[in-house]
PyMOL Python script that loads the backbone (N, CA, C, O; Angstrom):
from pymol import cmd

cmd.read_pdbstr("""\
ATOM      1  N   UNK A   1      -4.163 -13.209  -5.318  1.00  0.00           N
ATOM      2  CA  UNK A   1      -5.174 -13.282  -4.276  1.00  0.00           C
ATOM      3  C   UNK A   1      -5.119 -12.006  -3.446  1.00  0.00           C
ATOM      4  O   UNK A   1      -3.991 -11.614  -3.146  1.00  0.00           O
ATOM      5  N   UNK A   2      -6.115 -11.334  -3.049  1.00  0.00           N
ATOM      6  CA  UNK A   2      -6.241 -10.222  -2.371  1.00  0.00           C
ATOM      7  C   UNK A   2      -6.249 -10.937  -1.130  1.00  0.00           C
ATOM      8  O   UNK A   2      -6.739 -12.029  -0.843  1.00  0.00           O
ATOM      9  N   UNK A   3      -5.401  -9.835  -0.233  1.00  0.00           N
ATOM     10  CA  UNK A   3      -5.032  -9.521   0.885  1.00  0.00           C
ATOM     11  C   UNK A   3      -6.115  -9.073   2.015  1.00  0.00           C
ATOM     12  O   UNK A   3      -6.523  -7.911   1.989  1.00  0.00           O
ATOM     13  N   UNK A   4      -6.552  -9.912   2.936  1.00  0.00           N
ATOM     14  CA  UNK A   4      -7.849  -9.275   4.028  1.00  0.00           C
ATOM     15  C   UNK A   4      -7.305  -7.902   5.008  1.00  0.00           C
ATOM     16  O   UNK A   4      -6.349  -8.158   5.739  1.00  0.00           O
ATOM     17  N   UNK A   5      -7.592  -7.159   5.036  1.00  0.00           N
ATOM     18  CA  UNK A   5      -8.008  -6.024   5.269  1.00  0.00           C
ATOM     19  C   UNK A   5      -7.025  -6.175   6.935  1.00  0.00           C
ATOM     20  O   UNK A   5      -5.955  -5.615   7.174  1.00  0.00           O
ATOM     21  N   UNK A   6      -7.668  -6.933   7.705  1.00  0.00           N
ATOM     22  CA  UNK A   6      -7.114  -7.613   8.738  1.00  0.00           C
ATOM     23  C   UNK A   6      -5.367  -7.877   8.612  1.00  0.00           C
ATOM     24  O   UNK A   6      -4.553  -7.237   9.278  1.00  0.00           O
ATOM     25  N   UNK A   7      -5.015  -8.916   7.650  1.00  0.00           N
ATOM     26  CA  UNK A   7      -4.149  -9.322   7.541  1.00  0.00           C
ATOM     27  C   UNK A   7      -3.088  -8.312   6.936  1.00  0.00           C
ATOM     28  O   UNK A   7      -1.925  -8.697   7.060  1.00  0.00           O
ATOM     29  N   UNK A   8      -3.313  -6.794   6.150  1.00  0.00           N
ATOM     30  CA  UNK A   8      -2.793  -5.883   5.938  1.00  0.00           C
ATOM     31  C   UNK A   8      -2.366  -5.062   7.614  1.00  0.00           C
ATOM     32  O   UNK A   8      -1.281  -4.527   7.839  1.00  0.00           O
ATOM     33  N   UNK A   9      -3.441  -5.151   8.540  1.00  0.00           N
ATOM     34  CA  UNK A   9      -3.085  -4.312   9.646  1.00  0.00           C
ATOM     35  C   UNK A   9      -2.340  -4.899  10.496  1.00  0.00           C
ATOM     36  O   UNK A   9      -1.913  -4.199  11.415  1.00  0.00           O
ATOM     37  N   UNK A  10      -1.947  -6.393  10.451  1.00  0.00           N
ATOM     38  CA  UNK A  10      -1.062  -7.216  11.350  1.00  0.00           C
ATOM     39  C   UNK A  10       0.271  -7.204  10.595  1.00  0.00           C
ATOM     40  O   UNK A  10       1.335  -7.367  11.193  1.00  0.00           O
ATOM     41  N   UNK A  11       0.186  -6.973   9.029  1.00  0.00           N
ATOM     42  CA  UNK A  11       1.437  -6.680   8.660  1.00  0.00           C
ATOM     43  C   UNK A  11       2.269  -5.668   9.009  1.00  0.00           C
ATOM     44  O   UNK A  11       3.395  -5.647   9.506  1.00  0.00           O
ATOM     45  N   UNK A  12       1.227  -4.528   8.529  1.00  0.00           N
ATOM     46  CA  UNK A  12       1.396  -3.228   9.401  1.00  0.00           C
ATOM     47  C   UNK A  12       1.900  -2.656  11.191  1.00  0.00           C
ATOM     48  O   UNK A  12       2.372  -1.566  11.515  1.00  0.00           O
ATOM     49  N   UNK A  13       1.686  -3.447  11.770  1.00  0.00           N
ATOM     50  CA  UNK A  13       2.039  -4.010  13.053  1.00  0.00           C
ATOM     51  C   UNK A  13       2.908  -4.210  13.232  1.00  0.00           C
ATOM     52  O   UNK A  13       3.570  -3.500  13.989  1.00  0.00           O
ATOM     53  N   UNK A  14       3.482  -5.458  12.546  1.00  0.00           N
ATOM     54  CA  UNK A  14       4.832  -5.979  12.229  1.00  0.00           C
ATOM     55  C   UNK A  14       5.685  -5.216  11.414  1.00  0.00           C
ATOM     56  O   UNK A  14       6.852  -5.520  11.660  1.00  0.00           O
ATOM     57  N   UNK A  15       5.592  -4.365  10.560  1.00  0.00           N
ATOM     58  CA  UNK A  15       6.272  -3.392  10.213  1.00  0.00           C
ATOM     59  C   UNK A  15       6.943  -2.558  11.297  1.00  0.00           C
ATOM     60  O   UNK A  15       8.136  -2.273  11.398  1.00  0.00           O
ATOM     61  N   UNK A  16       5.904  -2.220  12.102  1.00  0.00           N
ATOM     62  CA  UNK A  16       6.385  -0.561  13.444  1.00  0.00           C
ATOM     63  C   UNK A  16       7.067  -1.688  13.902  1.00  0.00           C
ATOM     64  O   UNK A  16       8.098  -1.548  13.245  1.00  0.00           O
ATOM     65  N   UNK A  17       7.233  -2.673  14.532  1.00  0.00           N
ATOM     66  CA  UNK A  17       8.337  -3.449  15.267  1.00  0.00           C
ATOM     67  C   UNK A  17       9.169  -3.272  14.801  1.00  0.00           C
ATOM     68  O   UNK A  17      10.051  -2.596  15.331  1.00  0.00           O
ATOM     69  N   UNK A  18       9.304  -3.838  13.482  1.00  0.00           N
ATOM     70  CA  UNK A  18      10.855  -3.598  12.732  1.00  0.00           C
ATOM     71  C   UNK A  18      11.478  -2.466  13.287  1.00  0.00           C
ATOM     72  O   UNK A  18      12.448  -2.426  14.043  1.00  0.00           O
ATOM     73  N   UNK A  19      10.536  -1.186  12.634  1.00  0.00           N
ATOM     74  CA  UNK A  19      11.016  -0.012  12.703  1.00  0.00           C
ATOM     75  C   UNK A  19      11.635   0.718  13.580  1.00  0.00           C
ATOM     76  O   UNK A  19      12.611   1.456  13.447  1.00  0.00           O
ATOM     77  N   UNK A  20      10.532   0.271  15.156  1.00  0.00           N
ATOM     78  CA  UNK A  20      10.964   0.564  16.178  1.00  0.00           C
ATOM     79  C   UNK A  20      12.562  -0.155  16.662  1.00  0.00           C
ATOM     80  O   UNK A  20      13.520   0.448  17.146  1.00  0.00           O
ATOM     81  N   UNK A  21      12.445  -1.603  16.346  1.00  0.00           N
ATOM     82  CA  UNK A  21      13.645  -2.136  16.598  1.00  0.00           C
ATOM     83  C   UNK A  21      14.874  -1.512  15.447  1.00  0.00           C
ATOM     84  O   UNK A  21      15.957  -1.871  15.909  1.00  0.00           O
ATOM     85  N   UNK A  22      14.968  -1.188  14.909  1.00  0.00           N
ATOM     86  CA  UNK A  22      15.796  -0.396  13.865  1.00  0.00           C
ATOM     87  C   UNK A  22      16.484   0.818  14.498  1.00  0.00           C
ATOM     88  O   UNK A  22      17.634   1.222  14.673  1.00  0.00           O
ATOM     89  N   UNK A  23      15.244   1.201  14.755  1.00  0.00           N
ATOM     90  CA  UNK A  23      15.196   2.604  15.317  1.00  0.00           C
ATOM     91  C   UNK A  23      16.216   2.905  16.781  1.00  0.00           C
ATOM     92  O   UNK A  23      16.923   3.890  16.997  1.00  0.00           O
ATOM     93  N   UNK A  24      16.023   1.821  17.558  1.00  0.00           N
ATOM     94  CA  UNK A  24      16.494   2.036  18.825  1.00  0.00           C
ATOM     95  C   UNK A  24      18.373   1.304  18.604  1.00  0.00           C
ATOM     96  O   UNK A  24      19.045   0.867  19.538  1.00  0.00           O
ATOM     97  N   UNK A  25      18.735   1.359  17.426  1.00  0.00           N
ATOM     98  CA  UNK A  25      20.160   0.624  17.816  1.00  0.00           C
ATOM     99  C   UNK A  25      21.109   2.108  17.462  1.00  0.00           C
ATOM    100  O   UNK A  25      21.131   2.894  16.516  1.00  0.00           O
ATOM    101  N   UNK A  26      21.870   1.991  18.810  1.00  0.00           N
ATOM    102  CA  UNK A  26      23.232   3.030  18.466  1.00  0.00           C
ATOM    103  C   UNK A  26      23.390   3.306  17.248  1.00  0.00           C
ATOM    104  O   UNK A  26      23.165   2.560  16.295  1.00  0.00           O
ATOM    105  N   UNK A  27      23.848   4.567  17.225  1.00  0.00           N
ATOM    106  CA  UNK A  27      24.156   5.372  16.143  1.00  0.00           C
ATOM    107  C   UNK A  27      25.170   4.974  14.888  1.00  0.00           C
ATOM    108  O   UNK A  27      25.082   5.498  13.777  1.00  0.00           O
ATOM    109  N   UNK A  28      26.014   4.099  15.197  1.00  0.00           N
ATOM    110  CA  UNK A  28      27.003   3.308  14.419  1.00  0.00           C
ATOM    111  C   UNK A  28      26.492   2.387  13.434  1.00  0.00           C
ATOM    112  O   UNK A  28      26.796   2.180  12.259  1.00  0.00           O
ATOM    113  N   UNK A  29      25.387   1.740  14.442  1.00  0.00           N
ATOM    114  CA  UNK A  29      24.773   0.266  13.611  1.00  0.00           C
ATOM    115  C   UNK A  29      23.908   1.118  12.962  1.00  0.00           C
ATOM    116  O   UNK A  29      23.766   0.788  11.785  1.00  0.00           O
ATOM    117  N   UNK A  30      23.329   2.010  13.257  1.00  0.00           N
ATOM    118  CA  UNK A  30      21.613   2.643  12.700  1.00  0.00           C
ATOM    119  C   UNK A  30      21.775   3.152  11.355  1.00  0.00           C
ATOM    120  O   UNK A  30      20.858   3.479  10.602  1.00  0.00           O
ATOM    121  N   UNK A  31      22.860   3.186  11.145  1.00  0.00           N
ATOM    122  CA  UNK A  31      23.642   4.254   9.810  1.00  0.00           C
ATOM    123  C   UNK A  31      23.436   2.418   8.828  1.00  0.00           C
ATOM    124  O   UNK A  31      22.544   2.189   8.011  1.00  0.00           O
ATOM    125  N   UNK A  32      24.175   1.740   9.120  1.00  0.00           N
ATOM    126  CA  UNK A  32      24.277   0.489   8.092  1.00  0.00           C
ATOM    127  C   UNK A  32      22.674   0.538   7.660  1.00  0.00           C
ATOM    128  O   UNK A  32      22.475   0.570   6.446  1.00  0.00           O
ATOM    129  N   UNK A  33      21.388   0.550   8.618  1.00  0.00           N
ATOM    130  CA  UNK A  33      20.144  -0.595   8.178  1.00  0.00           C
ATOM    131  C   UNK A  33      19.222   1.257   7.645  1.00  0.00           C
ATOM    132  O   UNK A  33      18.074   1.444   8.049  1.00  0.00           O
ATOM    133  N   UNK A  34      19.938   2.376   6.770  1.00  0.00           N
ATOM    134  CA  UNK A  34      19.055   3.177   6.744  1.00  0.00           C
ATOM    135  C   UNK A  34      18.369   2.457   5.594  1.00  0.00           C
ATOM    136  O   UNK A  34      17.176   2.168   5.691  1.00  0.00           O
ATOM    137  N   UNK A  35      19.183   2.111   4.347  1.00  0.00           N
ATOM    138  CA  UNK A  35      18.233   1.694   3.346  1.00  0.00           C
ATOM    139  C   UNK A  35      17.020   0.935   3.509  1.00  0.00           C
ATOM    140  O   UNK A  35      15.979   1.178   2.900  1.00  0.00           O
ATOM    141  N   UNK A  36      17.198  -0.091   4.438  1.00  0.00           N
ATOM    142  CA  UNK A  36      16.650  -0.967   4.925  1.00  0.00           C
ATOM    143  C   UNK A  36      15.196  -0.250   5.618  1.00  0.00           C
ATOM    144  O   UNK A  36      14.082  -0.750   5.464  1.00  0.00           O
ATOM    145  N   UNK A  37      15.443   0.922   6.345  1.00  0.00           N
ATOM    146  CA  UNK A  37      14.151   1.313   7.059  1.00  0.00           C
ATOM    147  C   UNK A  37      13.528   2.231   6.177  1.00  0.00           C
ATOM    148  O   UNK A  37      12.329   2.502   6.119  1.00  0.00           O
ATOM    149  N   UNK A  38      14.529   2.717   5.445  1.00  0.00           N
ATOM    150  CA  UNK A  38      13.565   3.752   4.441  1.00  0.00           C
ATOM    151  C   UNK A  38      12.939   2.794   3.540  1.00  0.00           C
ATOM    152  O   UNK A  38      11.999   3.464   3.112  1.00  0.00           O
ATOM    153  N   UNK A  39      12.856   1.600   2.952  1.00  0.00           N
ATOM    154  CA  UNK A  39      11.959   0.598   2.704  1.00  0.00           C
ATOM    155  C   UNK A  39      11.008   0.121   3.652  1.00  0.00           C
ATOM    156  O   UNK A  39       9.863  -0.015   3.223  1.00  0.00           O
ATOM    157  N   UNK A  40      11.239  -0.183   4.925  1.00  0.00           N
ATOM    158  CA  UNK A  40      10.179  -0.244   5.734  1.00  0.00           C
ATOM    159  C   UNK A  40       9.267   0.946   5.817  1.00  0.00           C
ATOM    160  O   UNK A  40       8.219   0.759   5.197  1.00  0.00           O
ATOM    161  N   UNK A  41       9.346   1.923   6.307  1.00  0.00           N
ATOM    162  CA  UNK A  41       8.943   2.839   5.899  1.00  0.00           C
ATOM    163  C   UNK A  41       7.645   3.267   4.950  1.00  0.00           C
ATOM    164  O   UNK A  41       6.517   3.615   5.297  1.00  0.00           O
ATOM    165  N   UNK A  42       8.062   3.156   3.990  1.00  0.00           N
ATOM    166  CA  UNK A  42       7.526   3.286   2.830  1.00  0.00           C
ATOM    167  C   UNK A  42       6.760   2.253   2.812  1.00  0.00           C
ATOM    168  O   UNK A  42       5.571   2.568   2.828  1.00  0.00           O
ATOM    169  N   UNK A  43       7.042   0.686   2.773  1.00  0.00           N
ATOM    170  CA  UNK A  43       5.823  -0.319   2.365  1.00  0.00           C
ATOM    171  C   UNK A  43       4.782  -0.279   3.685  1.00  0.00           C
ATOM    172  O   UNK A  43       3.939  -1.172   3.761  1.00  0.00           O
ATOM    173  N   UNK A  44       4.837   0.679   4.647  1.00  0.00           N
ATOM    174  CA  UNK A  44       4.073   0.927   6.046  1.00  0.00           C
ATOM    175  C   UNK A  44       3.355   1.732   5.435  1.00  0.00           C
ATOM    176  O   UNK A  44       2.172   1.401   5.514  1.00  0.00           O
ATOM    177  N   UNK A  45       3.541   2.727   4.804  1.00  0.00           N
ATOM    178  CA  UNK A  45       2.935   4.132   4.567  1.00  0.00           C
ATOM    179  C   UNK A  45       2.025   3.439   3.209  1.00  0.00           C
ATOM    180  O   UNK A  45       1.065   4.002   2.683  1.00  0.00           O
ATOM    181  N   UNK A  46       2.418   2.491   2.921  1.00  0.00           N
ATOM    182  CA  UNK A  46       1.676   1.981   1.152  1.00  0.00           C
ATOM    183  C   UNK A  46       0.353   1.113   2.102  1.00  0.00           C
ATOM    184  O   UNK A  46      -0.844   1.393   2.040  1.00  0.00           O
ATOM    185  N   UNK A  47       0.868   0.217   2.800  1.00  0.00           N
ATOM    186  CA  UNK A  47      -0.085  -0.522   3.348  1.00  0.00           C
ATOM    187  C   UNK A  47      -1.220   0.131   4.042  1.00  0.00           C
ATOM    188  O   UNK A  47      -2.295  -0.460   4.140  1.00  0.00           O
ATOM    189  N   UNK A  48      -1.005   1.544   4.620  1.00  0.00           N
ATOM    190  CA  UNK A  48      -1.821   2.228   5.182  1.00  0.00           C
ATOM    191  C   UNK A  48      -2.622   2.933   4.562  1.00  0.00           C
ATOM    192  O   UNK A  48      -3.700   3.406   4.921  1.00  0.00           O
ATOM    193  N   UNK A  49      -2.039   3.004   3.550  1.00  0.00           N
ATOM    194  CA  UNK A  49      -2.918   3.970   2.355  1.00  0.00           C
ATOM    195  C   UNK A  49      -4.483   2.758   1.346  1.00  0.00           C
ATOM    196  O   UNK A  49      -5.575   2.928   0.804  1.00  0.00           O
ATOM    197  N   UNK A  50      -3.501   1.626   1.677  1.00  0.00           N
ATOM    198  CA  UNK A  50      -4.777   0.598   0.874  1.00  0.00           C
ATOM    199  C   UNK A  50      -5.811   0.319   2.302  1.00  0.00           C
ATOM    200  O   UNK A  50      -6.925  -0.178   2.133  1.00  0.00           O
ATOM    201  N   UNK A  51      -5.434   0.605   3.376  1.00  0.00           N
ATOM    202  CA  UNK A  51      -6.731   0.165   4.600  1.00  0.00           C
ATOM    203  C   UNK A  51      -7.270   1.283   4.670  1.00  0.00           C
ATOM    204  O   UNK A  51      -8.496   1.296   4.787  1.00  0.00           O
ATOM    205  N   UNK A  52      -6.643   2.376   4.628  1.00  0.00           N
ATOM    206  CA  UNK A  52      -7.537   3.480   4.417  1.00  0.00           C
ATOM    207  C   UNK A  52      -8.261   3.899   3.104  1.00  0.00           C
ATOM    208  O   UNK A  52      -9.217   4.661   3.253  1.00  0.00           O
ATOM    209  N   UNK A  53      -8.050   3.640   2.266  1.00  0.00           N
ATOM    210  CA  UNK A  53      -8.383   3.372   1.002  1.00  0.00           C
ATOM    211  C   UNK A  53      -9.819   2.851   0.993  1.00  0.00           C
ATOM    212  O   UNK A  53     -10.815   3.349   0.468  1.00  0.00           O
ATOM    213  N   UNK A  54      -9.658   1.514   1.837  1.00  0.00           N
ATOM    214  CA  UNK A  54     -10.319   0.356   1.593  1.00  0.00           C
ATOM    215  C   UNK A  54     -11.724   1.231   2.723  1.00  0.00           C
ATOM    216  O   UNK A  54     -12.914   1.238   2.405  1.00  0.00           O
ATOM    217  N   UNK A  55     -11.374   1.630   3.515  1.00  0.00           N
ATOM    218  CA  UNK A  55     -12.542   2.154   4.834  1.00  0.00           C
ATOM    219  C   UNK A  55     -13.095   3.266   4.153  1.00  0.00           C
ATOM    220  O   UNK A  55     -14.208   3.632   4.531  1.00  0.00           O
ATOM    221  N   UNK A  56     -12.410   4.034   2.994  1.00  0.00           N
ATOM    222  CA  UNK A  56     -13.318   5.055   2.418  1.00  0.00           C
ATOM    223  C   UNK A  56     -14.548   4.236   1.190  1.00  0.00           C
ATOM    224  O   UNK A  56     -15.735   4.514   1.022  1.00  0.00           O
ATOM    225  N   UNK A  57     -13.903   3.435   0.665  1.00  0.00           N
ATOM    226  CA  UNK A  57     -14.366   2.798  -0.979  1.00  0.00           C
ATOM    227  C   UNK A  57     -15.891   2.233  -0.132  1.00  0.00           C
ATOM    228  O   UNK A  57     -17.038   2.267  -0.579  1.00  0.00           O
ATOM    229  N   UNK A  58     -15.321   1.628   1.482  1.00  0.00           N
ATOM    230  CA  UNK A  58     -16.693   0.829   1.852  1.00  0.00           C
ATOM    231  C   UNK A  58     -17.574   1.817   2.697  1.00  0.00           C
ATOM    232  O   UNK A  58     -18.577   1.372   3.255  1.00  0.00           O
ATOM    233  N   UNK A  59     -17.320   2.811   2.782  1.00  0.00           N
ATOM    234  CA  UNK A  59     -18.073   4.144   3.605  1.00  0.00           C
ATOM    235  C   UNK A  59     -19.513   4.289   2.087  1.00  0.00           C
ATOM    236  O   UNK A  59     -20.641   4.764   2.216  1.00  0.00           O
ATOM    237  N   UNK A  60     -19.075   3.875   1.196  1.00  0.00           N
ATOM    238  CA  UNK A  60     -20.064   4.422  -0.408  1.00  0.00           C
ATOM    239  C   UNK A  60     -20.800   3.626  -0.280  1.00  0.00           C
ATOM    240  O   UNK A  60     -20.512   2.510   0.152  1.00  0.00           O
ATOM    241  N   UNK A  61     -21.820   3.953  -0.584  1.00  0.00           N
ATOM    242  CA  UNK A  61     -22.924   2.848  -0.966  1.00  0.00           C
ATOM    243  C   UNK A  61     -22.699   2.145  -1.960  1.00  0.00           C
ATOM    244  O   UNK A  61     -22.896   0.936  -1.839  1.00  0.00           O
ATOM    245  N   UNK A  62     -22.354   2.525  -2.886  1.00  0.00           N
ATOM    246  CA  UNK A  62     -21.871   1.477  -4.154  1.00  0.00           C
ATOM    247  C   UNK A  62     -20.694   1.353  -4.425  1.00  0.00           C
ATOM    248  O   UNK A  62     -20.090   2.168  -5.123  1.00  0.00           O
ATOM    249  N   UNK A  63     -20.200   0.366  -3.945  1.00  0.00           N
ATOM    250  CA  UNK A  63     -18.686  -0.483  -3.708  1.00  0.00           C
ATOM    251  C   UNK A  63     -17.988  -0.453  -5.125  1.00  0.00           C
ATOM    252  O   UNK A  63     -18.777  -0.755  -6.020  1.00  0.00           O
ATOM    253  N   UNK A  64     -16.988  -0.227  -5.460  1.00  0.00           N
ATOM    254  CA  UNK A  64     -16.224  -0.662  -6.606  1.00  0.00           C
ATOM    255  C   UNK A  64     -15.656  -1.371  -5.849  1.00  0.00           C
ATOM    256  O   UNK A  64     -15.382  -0.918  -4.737  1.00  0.00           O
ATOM    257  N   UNK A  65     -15.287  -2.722  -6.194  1.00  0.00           N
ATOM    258  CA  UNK A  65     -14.213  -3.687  -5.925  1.00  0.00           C
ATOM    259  C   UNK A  65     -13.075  -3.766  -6.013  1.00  0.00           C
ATOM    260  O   UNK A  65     -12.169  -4.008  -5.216  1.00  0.00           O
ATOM    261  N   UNK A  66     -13.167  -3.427  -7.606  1.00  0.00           N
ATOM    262  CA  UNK A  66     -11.511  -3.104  -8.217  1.00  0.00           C
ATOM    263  C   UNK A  66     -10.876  -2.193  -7.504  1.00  0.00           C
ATOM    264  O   UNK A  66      -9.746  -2.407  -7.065  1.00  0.00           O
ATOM    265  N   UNK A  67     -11.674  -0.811  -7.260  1.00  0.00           N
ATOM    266  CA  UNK A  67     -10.850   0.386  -6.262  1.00  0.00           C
ATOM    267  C   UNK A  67     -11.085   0.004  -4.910  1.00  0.00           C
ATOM    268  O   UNK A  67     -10.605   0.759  -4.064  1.00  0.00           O
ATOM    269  N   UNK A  68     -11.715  -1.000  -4.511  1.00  0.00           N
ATOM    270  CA  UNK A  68     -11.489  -1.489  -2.867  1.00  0.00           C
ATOM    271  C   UNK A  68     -10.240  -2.043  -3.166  1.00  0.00           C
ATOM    272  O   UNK A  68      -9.271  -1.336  -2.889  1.00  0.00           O
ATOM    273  N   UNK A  69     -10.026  -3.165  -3.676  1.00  0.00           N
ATOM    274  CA  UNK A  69      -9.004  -4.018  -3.966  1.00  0.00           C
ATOM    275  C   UNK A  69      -7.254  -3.232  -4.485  1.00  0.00           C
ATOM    276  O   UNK A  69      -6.205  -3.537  -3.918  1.00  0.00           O
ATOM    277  N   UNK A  70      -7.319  -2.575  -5.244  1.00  0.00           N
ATOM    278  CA  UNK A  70      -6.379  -1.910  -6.219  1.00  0.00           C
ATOM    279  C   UNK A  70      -6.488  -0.186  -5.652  1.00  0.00           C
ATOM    280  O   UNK A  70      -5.596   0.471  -6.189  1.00  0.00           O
ATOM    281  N   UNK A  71      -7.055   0.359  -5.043  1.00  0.00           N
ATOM    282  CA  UNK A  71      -6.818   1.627  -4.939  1.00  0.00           C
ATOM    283  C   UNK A  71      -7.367   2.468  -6.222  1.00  0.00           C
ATOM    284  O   UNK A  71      -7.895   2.076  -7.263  1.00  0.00           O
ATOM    285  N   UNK A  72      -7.070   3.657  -5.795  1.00  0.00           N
ATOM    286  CA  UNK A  72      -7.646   4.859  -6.835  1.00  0.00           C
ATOM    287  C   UNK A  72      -6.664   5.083  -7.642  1.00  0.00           C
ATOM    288  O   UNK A  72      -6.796   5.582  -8.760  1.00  0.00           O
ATOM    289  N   UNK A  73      -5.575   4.718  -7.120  1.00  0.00           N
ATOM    290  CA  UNK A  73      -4.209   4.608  -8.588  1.00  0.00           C
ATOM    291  C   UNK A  73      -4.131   3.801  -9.417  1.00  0.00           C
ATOM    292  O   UNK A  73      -3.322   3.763 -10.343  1.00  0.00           O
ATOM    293  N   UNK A  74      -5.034   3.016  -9.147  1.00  0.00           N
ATOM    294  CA  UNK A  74      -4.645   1.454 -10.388  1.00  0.00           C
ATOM    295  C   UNK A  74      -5.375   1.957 -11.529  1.00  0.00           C
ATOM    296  O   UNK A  74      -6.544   2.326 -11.425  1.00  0.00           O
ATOM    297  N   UNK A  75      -4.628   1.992 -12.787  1.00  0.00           N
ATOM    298  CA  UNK A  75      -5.471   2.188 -13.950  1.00  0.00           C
ATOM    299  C   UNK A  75      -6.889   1.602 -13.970  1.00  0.00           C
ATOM    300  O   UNK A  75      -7.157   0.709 -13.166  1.00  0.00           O
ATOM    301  N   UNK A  76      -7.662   1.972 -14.691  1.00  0.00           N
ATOM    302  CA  UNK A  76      -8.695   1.983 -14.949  1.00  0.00           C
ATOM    303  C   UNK A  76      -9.281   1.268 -16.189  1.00  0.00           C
ATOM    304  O   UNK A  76      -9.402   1.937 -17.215  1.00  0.00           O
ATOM    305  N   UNK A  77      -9.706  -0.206 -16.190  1.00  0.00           N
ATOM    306  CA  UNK A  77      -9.942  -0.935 -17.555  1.00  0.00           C
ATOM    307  C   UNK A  77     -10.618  -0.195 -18.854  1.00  0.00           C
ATOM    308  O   UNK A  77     -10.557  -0.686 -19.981  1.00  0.00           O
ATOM    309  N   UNK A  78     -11.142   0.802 -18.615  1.00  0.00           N
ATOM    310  CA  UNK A  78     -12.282   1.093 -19.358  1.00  0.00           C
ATOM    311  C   UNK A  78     -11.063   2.048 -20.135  1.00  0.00           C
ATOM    312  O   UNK A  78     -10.895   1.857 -21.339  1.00  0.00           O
ATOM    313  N   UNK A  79     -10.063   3.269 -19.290  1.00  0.00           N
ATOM    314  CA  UNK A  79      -9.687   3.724 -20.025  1.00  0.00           C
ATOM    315  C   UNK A  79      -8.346   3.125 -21.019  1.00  0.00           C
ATOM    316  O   UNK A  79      -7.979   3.501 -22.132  1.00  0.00           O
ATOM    317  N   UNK A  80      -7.842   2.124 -20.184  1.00  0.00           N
ATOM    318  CA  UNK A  80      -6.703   1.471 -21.047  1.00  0.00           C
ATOM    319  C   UNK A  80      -7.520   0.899 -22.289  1.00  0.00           C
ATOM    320  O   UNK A  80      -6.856   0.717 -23.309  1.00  0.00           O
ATOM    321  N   UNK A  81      -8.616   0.651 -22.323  1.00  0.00           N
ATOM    322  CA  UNK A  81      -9.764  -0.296 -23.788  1.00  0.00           C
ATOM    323  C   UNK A  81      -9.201   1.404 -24.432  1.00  0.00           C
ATOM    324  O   UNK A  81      -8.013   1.587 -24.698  1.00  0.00           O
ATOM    325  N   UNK A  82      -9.784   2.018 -24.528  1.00  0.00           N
ATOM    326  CA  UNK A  82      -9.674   3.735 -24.928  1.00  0.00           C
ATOM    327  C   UNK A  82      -8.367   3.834 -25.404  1.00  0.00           C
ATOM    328  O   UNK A  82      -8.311   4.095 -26.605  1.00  0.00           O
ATOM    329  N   UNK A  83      -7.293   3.704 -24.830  1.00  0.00           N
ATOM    330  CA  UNK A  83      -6.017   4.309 -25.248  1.00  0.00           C
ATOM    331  C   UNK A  83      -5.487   2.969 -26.099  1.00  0.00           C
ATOM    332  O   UNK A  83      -4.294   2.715 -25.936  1.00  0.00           O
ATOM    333  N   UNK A  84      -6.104   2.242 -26.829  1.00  0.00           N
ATOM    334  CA  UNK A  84      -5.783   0.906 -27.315  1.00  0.00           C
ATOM    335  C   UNK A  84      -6.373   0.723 -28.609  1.00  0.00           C
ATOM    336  O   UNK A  84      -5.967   0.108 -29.595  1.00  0.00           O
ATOM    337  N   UNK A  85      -7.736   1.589 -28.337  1.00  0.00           N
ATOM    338  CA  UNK A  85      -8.416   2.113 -29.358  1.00  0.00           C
ATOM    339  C   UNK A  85      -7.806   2.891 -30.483  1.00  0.00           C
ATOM    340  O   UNK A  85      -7.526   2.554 -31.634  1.00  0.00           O
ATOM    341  N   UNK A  86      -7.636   4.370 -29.643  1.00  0.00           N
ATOM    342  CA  UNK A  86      -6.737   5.383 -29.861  1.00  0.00           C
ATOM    343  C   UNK A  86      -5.592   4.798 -30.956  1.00  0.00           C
ATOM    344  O   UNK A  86      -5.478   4.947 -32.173  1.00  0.00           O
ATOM    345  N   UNK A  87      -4.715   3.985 -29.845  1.00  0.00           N
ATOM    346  CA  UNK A  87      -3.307   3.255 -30.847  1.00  0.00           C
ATOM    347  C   UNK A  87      -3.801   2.525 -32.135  1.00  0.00           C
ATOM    348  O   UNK A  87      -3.419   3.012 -33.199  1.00  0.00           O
ATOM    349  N   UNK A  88      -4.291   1.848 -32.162  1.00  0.00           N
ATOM    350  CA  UNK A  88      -5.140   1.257 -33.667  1.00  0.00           C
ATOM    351  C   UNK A  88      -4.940   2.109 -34.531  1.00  0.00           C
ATOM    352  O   UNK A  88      -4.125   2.045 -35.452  1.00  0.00           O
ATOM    353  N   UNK A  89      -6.032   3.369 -34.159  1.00  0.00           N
ATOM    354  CA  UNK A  89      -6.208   4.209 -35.434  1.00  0.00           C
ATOM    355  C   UNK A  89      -5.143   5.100 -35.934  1.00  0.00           C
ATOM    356  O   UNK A  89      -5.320   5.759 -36.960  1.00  0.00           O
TER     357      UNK A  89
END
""", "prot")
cmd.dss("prot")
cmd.show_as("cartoon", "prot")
cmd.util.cbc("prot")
cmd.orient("prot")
């Protein structure tokens, strides 16, 4: 089930809390939770990339869904049919 657009930016939200709370503990503790924020981090920077994603795909007049939904990185059905083809022969 796809994710509302909305409900990506309240995650996102809740992410910078983490972060911020991460962020602000003495230098002793801050060292244990790095793995931990460099994963936060990162699924912040992913989530931001699909709402922004999503505000360019709907700026077009003609919507792809799949690349609203999935981004401009998600393979592409038409060419995986192609490279399947390809393998056959």
């Amino acid at each position: 089930m796809t994710r509302k657009t909305q409900d990506l930016k309240i995650e996102i939200s809740r992410l910078n809390r983490l972060i911020a709370r991460i962020e602000s503990k003495p230098n002793g503790e801050w060292t244990t939770w790095t793995s931990t924020l460099h994963d936060l981090v990162e699924e912040r920077e992913l989530l931001g990339l699909v709402v922004l994603n999503r505000r360019i795909e709907a700026s077009k007049r003609v919507v792809s869904f799949r690349r609203w939904r999935d981004g401009p990185w998600a393979p592409d059905p038409a060419a995986a049919m192609a490279v399947r083809q390809v393998a056959k022969a």
